[in-house]
DRENZA-189242 format. One record per residue: residue in one letter; y, z, x of N, C-alpha, C in turn. Coordinates in steps of 0.001 Angstrom, whole numbers. Last residue first. Layout:
<pts>
[A [Y Z X] [Y Z X] [Y Z X]]
...
</pts>
This chain:
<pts>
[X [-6798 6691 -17628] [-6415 7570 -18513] [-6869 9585 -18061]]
[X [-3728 5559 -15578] [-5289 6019 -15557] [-5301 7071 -16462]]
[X [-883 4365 -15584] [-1596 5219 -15545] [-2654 5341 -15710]]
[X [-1078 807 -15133] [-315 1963 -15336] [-969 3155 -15452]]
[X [-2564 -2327 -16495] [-1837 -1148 -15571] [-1318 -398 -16375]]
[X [-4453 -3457 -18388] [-5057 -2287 -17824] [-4156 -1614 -16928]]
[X [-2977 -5704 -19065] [-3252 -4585 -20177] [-3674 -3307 -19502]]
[X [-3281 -7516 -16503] [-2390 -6751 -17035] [-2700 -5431 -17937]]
[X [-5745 -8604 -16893] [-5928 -7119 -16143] [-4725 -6522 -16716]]
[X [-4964 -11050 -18514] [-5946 -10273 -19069] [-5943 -8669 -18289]]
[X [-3185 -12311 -16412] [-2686 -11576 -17940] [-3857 -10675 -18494]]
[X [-5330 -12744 -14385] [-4178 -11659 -14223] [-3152 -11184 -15439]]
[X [-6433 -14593 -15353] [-7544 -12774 -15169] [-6158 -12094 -14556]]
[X [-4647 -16643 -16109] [-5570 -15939 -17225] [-6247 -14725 -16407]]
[X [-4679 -17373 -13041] [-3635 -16667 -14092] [-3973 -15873 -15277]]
[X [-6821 -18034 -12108] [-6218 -16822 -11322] [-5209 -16251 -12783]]
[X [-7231 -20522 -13678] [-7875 -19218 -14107] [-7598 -17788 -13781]]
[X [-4753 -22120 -12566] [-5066 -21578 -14283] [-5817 -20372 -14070]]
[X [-5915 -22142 -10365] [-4956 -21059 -10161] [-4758 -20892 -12005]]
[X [-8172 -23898 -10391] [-8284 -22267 -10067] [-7125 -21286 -10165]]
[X [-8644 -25900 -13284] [-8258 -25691 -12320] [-7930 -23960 -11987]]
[X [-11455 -26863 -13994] [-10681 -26474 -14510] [-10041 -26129 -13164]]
[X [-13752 -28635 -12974] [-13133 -29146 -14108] [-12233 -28251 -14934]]
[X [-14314 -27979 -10237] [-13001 -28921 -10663] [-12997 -29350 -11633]]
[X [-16026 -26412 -10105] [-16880 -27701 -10233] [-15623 -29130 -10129]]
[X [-15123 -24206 -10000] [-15251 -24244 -8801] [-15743 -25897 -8801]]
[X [-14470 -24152 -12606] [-13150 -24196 -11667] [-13548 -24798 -10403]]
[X [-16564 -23260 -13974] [-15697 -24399 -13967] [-14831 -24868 -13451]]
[X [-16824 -20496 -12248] [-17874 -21498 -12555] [-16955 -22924 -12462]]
[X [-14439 -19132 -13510] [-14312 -19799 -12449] [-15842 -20678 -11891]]
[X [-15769 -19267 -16620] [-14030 -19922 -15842] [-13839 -20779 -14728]]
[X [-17395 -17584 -16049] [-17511 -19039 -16839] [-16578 -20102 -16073]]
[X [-15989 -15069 -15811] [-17117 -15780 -15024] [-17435 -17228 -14989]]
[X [-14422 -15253 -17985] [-13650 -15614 -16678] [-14731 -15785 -15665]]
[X [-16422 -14485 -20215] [-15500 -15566 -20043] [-14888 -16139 -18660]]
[X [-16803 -11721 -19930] [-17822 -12602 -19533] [-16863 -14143 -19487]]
[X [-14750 -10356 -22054] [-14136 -10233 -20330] [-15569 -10876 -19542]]
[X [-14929 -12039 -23948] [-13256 -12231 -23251] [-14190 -11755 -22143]]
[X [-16981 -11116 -24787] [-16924 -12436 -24841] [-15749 -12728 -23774]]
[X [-16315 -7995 -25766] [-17098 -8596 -24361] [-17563 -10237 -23802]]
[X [-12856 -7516 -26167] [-14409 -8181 -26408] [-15349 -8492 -24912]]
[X [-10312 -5105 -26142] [-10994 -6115 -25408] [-12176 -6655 -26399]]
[X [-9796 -2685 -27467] [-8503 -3939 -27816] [-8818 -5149 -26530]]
[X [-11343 -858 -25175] [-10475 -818 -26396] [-9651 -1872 -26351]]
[X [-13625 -1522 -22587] [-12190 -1107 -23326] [-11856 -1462 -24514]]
[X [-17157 -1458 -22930] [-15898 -2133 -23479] [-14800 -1321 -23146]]
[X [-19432 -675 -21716] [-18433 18 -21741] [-17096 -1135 -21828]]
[X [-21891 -1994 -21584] [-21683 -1445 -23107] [-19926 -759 -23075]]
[X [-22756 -3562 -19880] [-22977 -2221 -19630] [-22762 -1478 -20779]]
[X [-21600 -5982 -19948] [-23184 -5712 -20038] [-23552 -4433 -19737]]
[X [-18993 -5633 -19204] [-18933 -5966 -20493] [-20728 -5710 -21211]]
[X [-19630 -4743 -16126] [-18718 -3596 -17133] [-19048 -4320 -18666]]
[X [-19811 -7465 -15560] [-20986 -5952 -15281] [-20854 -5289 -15996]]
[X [-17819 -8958 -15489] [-19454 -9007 -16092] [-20330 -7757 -16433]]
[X [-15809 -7883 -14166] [-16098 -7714 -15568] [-17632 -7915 -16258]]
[X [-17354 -8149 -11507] [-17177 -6819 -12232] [-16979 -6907 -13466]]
[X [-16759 -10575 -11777] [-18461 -10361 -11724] [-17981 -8510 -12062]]
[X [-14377 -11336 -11840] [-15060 -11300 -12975] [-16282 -11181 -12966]]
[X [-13726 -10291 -8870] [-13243 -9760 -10234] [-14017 -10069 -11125]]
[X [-14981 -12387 -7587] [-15570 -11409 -7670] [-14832 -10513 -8749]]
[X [-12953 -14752 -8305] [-14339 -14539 -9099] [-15504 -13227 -8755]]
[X [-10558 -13403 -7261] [-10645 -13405 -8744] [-12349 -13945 -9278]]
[X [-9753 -13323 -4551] [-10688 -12309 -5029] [-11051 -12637 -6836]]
[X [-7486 -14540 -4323] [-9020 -14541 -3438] [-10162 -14243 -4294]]
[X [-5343 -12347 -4565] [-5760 -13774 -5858] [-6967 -14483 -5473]]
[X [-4331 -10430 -4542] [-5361 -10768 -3808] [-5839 -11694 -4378]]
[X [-2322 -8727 -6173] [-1745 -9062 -4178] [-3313 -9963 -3798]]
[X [-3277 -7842 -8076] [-2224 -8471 -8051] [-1524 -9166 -6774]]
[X [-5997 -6848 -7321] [-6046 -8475 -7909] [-4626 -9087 -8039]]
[X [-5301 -4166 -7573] [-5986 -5244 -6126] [-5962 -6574 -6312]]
[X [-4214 -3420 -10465] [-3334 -3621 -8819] [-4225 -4333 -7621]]
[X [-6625 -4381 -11534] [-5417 -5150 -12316] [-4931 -5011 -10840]]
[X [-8832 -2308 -10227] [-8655 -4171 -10023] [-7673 -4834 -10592]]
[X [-7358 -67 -11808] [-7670 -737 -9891] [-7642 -1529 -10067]]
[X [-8221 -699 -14294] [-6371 -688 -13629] [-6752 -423 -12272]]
[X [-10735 -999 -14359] [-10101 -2098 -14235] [-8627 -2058 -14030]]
[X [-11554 1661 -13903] [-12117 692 -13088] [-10562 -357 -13374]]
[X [-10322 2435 -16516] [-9668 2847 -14888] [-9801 2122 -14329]]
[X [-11344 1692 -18253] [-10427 828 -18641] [-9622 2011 -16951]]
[X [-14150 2521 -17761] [-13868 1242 -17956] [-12386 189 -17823]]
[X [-13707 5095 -18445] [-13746 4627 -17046] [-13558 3316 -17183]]
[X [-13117 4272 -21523] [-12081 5138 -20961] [-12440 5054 -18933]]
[X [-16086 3422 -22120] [-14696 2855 -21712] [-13425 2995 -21420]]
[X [-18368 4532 -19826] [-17794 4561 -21034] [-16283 3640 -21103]]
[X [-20934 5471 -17261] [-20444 4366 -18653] [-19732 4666 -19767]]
[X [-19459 8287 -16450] [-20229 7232 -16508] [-19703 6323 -17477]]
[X [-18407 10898 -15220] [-17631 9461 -15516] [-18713 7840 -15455]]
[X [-19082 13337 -14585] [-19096 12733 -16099] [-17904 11782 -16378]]
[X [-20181 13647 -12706] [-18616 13986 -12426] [-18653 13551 -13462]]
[X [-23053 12456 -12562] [-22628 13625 -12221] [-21612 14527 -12846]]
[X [-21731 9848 -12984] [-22316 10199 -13740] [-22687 12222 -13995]]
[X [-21201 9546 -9936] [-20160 9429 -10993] [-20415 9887 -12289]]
[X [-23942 9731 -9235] [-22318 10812 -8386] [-21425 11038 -9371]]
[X [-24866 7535 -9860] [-25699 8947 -10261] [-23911 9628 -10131]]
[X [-23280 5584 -8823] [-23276 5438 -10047] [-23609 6492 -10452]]
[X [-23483 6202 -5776] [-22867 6200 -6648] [-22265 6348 -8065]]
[X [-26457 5774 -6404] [-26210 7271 -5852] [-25262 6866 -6115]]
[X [-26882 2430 -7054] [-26860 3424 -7226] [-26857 4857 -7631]]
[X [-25018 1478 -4295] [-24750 1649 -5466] [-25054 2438 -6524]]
[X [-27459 2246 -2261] [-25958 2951 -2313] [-25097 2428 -3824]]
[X [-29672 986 -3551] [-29625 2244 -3265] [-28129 3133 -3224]]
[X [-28813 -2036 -3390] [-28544 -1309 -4539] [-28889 392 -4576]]
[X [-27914 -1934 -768] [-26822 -1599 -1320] [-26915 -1809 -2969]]
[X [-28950 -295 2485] [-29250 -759 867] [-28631 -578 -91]]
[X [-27625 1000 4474] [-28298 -728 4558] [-28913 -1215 3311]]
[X [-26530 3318 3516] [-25270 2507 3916] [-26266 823 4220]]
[X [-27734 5493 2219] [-28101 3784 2143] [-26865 3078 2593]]
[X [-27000 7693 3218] [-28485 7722 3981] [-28534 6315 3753]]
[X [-24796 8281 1277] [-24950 8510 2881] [-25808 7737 3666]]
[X [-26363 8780 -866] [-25198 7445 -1358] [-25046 7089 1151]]
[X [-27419 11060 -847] [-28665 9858 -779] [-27582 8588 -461]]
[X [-25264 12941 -674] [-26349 12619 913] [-27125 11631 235]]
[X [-24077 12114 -3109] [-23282 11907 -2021] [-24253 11638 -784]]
[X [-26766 13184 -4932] [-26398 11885 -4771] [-25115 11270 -3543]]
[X [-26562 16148 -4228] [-27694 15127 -3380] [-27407 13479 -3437]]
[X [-23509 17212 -3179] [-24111 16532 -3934] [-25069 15889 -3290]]
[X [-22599 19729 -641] [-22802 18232 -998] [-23874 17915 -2532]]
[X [-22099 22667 38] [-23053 22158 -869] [-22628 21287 -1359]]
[X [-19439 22767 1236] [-20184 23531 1438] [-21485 23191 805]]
[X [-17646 19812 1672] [-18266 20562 917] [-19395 21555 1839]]
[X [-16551 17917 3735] [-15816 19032 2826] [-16278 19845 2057]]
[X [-18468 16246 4030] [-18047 16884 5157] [-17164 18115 4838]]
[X [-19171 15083 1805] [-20218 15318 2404] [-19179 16312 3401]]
[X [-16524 13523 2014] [-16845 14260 958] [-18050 15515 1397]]
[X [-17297 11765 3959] [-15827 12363 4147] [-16204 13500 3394]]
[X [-19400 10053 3073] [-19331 11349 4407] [-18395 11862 4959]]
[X [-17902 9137 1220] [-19106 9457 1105] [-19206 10951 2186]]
[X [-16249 7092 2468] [-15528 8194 1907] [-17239 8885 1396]]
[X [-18540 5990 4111] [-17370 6702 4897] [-16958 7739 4279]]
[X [-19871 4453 1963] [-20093 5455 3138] [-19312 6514 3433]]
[X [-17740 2532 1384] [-17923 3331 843] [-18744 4518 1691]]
[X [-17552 1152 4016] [-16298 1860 3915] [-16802 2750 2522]]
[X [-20239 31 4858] [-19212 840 5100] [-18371 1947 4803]]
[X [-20615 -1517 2325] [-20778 -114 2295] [-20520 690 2890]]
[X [-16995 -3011 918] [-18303 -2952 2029] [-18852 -1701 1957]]
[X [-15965 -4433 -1729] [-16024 -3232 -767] [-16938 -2873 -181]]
[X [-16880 -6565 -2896] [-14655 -5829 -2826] [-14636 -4894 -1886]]
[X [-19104 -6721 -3495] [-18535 -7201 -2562] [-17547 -6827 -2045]]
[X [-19857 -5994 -5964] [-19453 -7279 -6278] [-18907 -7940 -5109]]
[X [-21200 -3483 -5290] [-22253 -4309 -6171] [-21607 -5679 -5830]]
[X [-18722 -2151 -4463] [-19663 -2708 -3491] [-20852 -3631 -4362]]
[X [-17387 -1768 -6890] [-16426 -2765 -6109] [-17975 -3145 -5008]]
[X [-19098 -211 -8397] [-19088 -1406 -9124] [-18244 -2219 -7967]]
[X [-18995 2117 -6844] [-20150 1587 -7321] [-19935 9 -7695]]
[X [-16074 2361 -6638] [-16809 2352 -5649] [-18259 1609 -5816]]
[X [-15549 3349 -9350] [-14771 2063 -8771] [-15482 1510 -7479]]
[X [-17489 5736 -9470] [-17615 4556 -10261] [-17195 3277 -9682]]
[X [-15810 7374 -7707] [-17226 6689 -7482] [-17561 5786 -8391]]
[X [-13475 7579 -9339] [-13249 6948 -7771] [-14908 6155 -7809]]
[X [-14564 8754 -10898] [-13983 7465 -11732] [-13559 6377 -10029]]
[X [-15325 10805 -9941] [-16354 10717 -10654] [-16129 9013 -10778]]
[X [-12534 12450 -9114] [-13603 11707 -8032] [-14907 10752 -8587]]
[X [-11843 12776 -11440] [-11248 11911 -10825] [-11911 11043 -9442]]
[X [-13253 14956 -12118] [-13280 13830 -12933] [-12705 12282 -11893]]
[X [-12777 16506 -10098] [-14215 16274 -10479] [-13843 14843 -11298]]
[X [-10117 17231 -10944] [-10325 16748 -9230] [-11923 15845 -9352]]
[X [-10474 18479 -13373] [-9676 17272 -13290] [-9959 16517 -11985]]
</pts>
């Protein structure tokens, strides 16, 4: 369960530094936190370590880590990833077109959630595209990616 959970952490990790949400830094860090607790580190934890200046390298050893911890592409992570970003996105309204570059990612990855489309969650990319041109307005769209995350709070499956 600890495995799994770390697996769905590294995932959130993988996909938040790809879109920015999270510096490599700070992924790093918990990286060589992990690295520091183990008697025999994961090679993907020491490769995820070693690219704190390349951040599709540190993405990724992430992604391997998580995959590892058999939380890869699927939509049951899919629908974790995104109850993080439902709670970060509820206090960070900033943040909503890097939000939908994660959806992007997640909908071109094959890992749909359940009782989603991958039209819906590429859409809010679009969105704020149009938003940014002023032909839609930004807090409309803030709103629509915050009913849409909704679905995703509350427990992690």
């Amino acid at each position: 369960m600890v495995e799994s959970r770390l697996g769905i952490v590294a995932k959130i990790l993988a996909v938040a530094v790809a879109n920015g949400l999270v510096t490599s830094e700070q992924a790093v860090k918990w990286a060589d936190k992990l690295i520091a607790q183990s008697d025999s580190p994961s090679q993907n934890l020491i490769d995820a370590s070693m690219s704190r200046h390349d951040i599709n390298a540190l993405v990724s050893a992430f992604e391997e880590y998580a995959a590892e911890l058999g939380a890869g592409d699927s939509p049951a992570v899919s629908r974790a990833v995104l109850a993080y970003y439902s709670e970060w996105f509820d206090g960070n309204g900033e943040d909503g077109p890097r939000i939908a570059g994660v959806l992007q990612r997640l909908a071109w990855s094959e890992a749909i959630p359940s009782g989603t489309t991958r039209e819906e969650m590429l859409s809010f990319d679009d969105s704020y595209d149009l938003a940014s041109q002023g032909i839609l307005f930004r807090h409309d769209v803030d709103d629509q990616l915050s009913e849409f995350l909704s679905q995703f709070r509350g427990p992690a499956p």
